[in-house]
PDB file of N, CA, C and O in Angstrom, chain B, residues numbered from 101:
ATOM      1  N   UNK B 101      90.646  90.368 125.451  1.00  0.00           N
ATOM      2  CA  UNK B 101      91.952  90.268 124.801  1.00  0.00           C
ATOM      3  C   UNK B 101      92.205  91.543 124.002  1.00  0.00           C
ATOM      4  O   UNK B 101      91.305  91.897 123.240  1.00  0.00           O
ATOM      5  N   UNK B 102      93.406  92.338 124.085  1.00  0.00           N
ATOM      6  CA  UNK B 102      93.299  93.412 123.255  1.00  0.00           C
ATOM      7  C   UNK B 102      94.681  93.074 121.923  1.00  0.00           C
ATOM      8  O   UNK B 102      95.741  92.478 121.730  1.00  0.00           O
ATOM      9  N   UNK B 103      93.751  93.900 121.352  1.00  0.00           N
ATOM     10  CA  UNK B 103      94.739  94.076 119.708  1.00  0.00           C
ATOM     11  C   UNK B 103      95.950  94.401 119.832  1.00  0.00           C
ATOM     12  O   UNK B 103      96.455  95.344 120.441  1.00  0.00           O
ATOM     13  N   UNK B 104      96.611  93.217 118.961  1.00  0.00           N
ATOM     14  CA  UNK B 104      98.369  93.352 119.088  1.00  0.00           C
ATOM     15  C   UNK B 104      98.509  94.466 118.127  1.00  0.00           C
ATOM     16  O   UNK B 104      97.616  94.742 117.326  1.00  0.00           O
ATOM     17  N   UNK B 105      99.814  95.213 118.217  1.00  0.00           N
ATOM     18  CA  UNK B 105     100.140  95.796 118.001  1.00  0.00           C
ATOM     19  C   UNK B 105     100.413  95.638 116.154  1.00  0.00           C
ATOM     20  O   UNK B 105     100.618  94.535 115.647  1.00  0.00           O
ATOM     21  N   UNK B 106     100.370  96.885 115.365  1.00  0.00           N
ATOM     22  CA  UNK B 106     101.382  96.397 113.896  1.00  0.00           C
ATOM     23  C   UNK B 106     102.221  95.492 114.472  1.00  0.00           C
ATOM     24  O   UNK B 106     102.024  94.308 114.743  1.00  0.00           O
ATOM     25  N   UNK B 107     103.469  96.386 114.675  1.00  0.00           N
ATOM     26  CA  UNK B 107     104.730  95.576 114.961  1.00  0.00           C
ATOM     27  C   UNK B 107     104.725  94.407 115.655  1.00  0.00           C
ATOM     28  O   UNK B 107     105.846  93.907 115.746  1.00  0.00           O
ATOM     29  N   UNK B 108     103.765  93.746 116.222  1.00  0.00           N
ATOM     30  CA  UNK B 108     104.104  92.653 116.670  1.00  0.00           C
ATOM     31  C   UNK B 108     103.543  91.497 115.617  1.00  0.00           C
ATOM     32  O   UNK B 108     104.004  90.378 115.393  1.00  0.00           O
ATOM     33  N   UNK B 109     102.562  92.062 115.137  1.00  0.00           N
ATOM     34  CA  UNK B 109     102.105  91.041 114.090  1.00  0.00           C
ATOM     35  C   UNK B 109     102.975  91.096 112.933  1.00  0.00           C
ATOM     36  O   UNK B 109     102.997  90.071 112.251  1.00  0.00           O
ATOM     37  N   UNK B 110     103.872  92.307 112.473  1.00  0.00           N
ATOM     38  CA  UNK B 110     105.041  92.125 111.681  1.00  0.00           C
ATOM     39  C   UNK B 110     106.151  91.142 112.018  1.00  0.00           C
ATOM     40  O   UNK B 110     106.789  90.352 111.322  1.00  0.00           O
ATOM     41  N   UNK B 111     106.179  91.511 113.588  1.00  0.00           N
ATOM     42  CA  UNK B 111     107.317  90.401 113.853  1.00  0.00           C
ATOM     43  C   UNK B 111     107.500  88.925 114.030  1.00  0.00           C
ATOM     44  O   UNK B 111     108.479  88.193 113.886  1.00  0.00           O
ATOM     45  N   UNK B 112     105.897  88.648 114.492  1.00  0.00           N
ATOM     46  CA  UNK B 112     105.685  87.386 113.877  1.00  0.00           C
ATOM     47  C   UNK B 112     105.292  86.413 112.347  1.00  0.00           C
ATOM     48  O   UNK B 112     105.244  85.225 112.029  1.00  0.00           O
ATOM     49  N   UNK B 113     105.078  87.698 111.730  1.00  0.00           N
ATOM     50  CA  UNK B 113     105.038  87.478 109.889  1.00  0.00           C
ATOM     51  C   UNK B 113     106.815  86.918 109.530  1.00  0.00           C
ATOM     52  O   UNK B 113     107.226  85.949 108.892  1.00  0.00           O
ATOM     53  N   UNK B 114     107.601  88.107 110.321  1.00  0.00           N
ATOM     54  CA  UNK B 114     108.768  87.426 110.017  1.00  0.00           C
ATOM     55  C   UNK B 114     109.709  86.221 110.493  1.00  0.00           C
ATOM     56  O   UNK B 114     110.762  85.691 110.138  1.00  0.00           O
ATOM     57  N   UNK B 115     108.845  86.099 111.384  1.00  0.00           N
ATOM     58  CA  UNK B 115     109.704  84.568 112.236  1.00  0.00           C
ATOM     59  C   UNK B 115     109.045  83.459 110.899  1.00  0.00           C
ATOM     60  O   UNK B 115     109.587  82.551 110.268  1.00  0.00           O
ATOM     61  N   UNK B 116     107.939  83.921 110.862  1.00  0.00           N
ATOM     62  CA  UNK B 116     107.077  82.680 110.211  1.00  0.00           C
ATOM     63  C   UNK B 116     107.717  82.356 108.605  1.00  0.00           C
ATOM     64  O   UNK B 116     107.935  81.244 108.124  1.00  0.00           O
ATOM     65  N   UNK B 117     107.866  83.276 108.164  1.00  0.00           N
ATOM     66  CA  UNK B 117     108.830  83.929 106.937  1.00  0.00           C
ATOM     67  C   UNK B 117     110.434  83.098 106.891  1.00  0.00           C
ATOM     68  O   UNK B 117     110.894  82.563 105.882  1.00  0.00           O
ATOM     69  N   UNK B 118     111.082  83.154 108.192  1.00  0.00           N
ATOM     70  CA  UNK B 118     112.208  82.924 108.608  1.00  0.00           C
ATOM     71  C   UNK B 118     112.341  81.237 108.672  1.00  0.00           C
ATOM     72  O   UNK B 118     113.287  80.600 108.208  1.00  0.00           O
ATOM     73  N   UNK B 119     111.103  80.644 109.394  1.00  0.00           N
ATOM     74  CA  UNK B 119     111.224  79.144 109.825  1.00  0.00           C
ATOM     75  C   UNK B 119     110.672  78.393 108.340  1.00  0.00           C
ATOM     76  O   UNK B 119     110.821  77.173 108.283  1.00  0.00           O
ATOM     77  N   UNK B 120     110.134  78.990 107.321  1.00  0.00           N
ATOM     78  CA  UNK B 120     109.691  78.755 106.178  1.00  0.00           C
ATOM     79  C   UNK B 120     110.852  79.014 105.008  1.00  0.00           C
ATOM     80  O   UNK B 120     110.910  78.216 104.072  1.00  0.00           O
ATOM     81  N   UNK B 121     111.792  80.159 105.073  1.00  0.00           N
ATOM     82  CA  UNK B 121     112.872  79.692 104.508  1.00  0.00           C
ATOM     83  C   UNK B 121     113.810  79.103 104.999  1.00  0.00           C
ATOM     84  O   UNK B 121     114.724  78.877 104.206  1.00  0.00           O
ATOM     85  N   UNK B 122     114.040  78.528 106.687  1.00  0.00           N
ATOM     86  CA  UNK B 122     114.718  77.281 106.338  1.00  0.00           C
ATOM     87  C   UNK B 122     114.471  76.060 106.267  1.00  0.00           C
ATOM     88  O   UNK B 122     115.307  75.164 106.378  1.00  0.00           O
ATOM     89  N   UNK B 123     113.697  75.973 106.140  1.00  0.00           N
ATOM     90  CA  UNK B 123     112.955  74.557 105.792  1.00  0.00           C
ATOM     91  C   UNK B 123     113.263  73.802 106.758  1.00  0.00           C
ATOM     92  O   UNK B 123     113.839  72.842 106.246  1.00  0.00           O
ATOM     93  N   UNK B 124     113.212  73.645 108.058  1.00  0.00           N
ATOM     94  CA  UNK B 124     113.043  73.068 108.851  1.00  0.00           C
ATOM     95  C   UNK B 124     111.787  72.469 109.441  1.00  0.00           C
ATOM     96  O   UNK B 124     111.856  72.464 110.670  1.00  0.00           O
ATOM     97  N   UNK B 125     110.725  71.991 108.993  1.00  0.00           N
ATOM     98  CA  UNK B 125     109.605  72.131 109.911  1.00  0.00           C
ATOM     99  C   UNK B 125     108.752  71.059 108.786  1.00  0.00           C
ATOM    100  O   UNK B 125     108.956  71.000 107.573  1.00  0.00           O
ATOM    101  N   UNK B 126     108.331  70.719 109.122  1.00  0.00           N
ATOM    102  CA  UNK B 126     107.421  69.559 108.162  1.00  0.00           C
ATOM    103  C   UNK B 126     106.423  69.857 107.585  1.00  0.00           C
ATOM    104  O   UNK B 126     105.706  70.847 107.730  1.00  0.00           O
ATOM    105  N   UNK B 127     106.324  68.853 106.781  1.00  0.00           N
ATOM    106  CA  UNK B 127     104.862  69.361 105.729  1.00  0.00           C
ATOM    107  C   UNK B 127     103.935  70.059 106.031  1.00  0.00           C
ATOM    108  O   UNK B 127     103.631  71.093 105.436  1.00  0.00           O
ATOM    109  N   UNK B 128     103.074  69.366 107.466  1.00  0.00           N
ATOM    110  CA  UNK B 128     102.274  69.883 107.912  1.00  0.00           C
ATOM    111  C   UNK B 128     102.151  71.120 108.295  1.00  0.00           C
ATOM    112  O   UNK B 128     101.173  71.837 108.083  1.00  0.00           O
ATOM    113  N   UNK B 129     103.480  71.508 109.072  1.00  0.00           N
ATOM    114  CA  UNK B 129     103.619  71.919 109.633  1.00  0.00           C
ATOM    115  C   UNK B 129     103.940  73.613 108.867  1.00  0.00           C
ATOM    116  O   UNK B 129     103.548  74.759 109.087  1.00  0.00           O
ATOM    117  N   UNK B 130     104.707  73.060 108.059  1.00  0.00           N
ATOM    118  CA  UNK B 130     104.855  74.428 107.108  1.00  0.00           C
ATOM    119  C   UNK B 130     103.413  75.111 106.182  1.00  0.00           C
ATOM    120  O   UNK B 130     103.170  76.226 105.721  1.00  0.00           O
ATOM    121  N   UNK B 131     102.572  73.629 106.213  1.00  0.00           N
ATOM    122  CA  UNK B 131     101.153  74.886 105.499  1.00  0.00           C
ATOM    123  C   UNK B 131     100.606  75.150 106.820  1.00  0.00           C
ATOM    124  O   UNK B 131     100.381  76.360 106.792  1.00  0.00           O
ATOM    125  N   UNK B 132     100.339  74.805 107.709  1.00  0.00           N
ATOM    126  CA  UNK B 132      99.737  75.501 108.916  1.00  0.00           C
ATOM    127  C   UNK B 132     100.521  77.377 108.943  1.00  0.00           C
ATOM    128  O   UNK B 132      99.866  78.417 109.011  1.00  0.00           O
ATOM    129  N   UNK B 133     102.050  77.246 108.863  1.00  0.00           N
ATOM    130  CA  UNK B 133     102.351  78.614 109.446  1.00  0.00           C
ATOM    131  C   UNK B 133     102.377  79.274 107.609  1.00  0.00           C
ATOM    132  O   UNK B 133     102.116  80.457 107.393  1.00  0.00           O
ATOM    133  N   UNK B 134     102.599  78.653 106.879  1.00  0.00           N
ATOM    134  CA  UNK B 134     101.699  79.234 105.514  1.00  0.00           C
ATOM    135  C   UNK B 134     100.709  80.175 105.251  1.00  0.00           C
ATOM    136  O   UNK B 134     100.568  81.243 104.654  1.00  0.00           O
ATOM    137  N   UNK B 135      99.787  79.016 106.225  1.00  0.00           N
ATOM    138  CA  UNK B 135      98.413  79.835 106.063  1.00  0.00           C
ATOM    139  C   UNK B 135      98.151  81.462 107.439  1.00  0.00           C
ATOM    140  O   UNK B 135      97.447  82.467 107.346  1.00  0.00           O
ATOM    141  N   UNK B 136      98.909  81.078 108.325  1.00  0.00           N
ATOM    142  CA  UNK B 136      98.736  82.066 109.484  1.00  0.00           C
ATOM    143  C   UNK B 136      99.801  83.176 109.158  1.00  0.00           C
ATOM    144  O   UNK B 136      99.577  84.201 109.801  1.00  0.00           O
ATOM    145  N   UNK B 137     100.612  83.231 108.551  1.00  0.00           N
ATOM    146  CA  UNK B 137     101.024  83.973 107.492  1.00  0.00           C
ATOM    147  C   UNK B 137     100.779  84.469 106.764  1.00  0.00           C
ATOM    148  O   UNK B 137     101.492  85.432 106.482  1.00  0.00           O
ATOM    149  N   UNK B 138      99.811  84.226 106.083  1.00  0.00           N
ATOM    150  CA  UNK B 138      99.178  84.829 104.770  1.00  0.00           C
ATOM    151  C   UNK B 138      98.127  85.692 105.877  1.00  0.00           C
ATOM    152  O   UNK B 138      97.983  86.856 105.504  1.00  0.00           O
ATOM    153  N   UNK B 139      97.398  85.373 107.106  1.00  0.00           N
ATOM    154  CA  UNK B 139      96.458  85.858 107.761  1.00  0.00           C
ATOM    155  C   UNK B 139      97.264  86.825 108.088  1.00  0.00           C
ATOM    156  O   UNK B 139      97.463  87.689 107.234  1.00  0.00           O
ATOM    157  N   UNK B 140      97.816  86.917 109.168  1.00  0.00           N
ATOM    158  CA  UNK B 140      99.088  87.804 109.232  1.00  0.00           C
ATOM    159  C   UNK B 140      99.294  89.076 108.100  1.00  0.00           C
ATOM    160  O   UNK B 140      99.214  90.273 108.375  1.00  0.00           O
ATOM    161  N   UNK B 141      99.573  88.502 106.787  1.00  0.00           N
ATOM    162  CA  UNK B 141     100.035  89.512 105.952  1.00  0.00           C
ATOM    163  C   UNK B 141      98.573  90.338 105.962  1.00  0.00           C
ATOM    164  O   UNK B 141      98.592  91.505 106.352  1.00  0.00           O
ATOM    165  N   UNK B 142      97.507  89.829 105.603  1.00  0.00           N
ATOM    166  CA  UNK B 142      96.028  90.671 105.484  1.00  0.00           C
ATOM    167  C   UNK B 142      96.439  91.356 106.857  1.00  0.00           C
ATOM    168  O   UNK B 142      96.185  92.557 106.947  1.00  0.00           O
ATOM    169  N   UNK B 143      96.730  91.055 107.373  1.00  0.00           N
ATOM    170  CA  UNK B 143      96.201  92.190 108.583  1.00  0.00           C
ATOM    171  C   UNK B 143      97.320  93.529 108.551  1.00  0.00           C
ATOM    172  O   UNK B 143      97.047  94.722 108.684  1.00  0.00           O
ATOM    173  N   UNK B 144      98.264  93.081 108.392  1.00  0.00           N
ATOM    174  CA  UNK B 144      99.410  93.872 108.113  1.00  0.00           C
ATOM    175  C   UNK B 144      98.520  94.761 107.235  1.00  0.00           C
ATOM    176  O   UNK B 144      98.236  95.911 107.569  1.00  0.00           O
ATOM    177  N   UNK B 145      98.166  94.292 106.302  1.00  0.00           N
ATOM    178  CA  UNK B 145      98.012  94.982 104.634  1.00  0.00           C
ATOM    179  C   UNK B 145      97.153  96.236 105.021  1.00  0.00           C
ATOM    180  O   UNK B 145      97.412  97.388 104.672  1.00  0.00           O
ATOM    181  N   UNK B 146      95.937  95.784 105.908  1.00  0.00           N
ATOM    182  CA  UNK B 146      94.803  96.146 106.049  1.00  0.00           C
ATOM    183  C   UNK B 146      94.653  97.306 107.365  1.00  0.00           C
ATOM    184  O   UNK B 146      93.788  98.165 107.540  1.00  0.00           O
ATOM    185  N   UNK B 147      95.842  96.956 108.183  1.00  0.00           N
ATOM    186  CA  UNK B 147      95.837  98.135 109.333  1.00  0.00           C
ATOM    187  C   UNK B 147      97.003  99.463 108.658  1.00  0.00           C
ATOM    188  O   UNK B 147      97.291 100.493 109.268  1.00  0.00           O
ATOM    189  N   UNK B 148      97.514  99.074 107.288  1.00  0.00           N
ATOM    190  CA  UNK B 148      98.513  99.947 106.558  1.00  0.00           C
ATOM    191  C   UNK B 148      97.771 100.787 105.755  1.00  0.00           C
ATOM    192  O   UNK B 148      98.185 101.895 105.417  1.00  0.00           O
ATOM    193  N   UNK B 149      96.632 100.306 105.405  1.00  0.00           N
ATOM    194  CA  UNK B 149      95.628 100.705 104.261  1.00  0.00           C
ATOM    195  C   UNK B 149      94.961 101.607 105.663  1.00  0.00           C
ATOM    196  O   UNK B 149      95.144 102.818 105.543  1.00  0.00           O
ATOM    197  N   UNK B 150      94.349 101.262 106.736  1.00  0.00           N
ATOM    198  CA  UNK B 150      93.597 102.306 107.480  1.00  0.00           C
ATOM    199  C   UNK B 150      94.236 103.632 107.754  1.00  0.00           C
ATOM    200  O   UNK B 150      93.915 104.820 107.714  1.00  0.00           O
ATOM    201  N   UNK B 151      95.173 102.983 108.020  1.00  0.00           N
ATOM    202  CA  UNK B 151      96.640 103.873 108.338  1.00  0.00           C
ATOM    203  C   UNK B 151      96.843 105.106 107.721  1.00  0.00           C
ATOM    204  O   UNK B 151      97.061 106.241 108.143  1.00  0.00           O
ATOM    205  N   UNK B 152      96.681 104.449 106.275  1.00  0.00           N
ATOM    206  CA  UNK B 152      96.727 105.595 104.851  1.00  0.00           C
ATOM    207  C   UNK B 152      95.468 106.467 105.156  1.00  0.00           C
ATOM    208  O   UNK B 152      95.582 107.671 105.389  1.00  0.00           O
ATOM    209  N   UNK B 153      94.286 105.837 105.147  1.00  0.00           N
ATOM    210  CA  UNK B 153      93.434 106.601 105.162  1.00  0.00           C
ATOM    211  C   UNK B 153      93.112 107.538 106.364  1.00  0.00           C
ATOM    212  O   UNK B 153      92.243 108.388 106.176  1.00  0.00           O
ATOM    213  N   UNK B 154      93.668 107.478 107.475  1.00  0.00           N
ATOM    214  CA  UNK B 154      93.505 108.241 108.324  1.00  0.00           C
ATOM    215  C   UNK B 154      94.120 109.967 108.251  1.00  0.00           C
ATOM    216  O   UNK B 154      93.719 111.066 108.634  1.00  0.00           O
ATOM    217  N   UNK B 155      95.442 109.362 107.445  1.00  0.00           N
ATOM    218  CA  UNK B 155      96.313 110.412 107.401  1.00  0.00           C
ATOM    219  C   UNK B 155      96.100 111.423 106.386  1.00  0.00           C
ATOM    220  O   UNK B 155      96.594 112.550 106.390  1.00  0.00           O
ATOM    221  N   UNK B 156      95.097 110.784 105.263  1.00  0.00           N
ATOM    222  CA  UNK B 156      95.056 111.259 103.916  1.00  0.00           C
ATOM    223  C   UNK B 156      93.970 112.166 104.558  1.00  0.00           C
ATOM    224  O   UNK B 156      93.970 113.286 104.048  1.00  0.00           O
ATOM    225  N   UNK B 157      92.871 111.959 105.722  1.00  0.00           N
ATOM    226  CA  UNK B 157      91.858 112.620 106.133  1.00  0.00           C
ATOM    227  C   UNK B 157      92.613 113.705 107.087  1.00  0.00           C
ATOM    228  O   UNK B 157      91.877 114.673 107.278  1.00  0.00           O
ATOM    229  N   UNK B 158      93.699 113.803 107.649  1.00  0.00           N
ATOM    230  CA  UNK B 158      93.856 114.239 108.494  1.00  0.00           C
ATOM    231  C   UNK B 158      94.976 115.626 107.693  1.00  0.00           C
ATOM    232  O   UNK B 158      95.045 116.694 108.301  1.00  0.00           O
ATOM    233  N   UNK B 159      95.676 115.477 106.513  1.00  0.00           N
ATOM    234  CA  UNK B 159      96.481 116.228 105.655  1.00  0.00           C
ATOM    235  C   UNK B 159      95.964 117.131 105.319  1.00  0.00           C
ATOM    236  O   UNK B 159      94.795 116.771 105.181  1.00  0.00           O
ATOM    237  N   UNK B 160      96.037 118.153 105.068  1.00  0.00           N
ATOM    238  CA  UNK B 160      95.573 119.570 104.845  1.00  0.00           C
ATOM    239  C   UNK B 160      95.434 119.412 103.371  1.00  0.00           C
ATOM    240  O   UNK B 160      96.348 118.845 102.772  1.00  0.00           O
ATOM    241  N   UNK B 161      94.437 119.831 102.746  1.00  0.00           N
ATOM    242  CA  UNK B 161      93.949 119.930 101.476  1.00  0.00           C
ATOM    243  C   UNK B 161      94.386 120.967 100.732  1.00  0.00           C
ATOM    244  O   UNK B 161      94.540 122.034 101.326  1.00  0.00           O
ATOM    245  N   UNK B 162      94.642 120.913  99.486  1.00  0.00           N
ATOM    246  CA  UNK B 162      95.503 122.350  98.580  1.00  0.00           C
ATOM    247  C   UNK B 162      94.651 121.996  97.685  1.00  0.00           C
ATOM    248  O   UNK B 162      94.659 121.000  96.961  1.00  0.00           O
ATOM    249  N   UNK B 163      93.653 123.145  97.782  1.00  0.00           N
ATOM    250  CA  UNK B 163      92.654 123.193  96.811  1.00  0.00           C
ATOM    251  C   UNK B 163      93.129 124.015  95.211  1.00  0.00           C
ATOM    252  O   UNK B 163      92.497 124.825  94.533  1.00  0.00           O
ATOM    253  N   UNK B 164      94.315 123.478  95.032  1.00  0.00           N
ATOM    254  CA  UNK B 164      94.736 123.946  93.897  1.00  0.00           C
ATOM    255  C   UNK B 164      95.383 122.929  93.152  1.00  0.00           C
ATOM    256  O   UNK B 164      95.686 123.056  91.966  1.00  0.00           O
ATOM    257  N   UNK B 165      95.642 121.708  93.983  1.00  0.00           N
ATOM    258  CA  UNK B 165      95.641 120.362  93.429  1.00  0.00           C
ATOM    259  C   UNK B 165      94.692 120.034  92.759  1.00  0.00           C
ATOM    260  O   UNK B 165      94.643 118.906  92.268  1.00  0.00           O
TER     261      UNK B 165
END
Protein backbone atom coordinates (compact mmCIF):
# COMPACT_ATOMS: atom_id res chain seq x y z
CA UNK A 1 0.00 0.00 0.00
CA UNK A 2 1.71 3.28 -0.65
CA UNK A 3 1.56 6.64 1.29
CA UNK A 4 -1.23 9.03 0.53
CA UNK A 5 -0.36 11.98 -0.38
CA UNK A 6 -0.39 15.52 2.12
CA UNK A 7 -3.20 16.67 0.17
CA UNK A 8 -5.20 13.87 0.28
CA UNK A 9 -5.02 13.35 3.88
CA UNK A 10 -5.85 17.20 4.09
CA UNK A 11 -8.76 16.58 2.09
CA UNK A 12 -10.09 14.08 4.03
CA UNK A 13 -9.34 16.07 7.47
CA UNK A 14 -11.72 18.40 5.78
CA UNK A 15 -14.68 16.34 4.79
CA UNK A 16 -14.37 14.95 8.33
CA UNK A 17 -14.27 18.62 9.67
CA UNK A 18 -17.28 19.35 7.30
CA UNK A 19 -19.69 16.21 8.32
CA UNK A 20 -18.78 17.20 12.06
CA UNK A 21 -19.93 20.70 11.64
CA UNK A 22 -23.08 19.68 10.38
CA UNK A 23 -24.06 17.57 12.72
CA UNK A 24 -25.48 15.10 10.85
CA UNK A 25 -24.13 11.79 11.87
CA UNK A 26 -24.64 10.20 15.28
CA UNK A 27 -23.03 9.89 18.41
CA UNK A 28 -21.16 7.15 17.56
CA UNK A 29 -20.53 7.96 14.76
CA UNK A 30 -19.18 11.45 15.20
CA UNK A 31 -16.40 10.22 17.90
CA UNK A 32 -15.27 7.56 15.51
CA UNK A 33 -14.52 10.41 12.67
CA UNK A 34 -13.37 12.62 15.84
CA UNK A 35 -10.88 10.43 16.56
CA UNK A 36 -9.58 9.66 12.76
CA UNK A 37 -9.39 13.24 12.57
CA UNK A 38 -7.39 14.06 15.19
CA UNK A 39 -5.09 10.99 13.54
CA UNK A 40 -5.32 12.75 10.42
CA UNK A 41 -4.37 16.12 11.93
CA UNK A 42 -0.93 14.34 13.54
CA UNK A 43 -0.06 13.32 10.36
CA UNK A 44 -0.73 16.48 8.65
CA UNK A 45 1.24 18.17 11.58
CA UNK A 46 4.06 15.79 11.34
CA UNK A 47 4.73 15.44 7.44
CA UNK A 48 4.66 19.69 7.75
CA UNK A 49 7.21 19.54 10.52
CA UNK A 50 9.50 17.06 8.15
CA UNK A 51 8.76 19.27 5.50
CA UNK A 52 10.28 22.21 7.54
CA UNK A 53 13.10 20.36 8.29
CA UNK A 54 14.12 19.29 5.04
CA UNK A 55 14.11 22.69 3.67
CA UNK A 56 15.79 24.35 6.65
CA UNK A 57 18.70 21.59 5.68
CA UNK A 58 18.55 22.25 2.26
CA UNK A 59 18.64 26.59 2.57
CA UNK A 60 21.87 28.05 2.22
CA UNK A 61 23.39 29.17 5.47
CA UNK A 62 24.49 33.05 6.11
CA UNK A 63 27.05 32.64 8.40
CA UNK A 64 26.53 36.09 9.53
CA UNK A 65 23.21 35.26 11.00
Amino acid sequence: MSERSFEALQRELEEIVGRLERGDVAVDDAIALFRRGEELYRDCVARLEGAELQIEELAPRDPGR
